[in-house]
C-alpha positions in Angstrom: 10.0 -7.6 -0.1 11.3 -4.8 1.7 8.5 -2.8 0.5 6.3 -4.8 1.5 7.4 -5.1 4.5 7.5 -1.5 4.8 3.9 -1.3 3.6 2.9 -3.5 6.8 4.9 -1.2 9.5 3.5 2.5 8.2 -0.1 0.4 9.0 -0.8 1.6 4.6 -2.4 -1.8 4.8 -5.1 -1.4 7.5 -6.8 1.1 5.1 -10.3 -0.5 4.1 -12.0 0.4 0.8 -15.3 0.9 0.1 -15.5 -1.1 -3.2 -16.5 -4.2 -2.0 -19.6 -2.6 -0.4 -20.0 -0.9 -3.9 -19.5 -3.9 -6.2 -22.0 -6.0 -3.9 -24.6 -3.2 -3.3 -24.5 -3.9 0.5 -22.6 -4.0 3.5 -19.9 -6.8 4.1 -19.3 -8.9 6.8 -16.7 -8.5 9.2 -14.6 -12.1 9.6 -16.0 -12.2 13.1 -19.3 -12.1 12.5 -18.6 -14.8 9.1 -17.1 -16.8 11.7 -20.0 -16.3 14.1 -22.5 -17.4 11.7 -20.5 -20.4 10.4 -18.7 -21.6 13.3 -19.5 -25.2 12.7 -17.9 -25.3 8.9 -14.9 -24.4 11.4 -15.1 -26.5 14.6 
């Protein structure tokens, strides 16, 4: 746990990779925008 921890407060687990974009063969979606686009599945 500590490491984790640790992981969270040196920010390591902000870093985004690119392999989703590479798997899918396009862009992803931010949660924001998923959100945006399906705010009624939420409200």
């Amino acid at each position: 746990m500590l490491e984790l921890f640790e992981v969270f407060a040196t920010n390591q687990a902000a870093v985004v990779s690119p392999d989703g974009e590479q798997l899918l063969g396009s862009p992803l979606t931010t949660l924001t925008d998923f959100i945006a686009r399906n705010k009624t599945a939420f409200v």
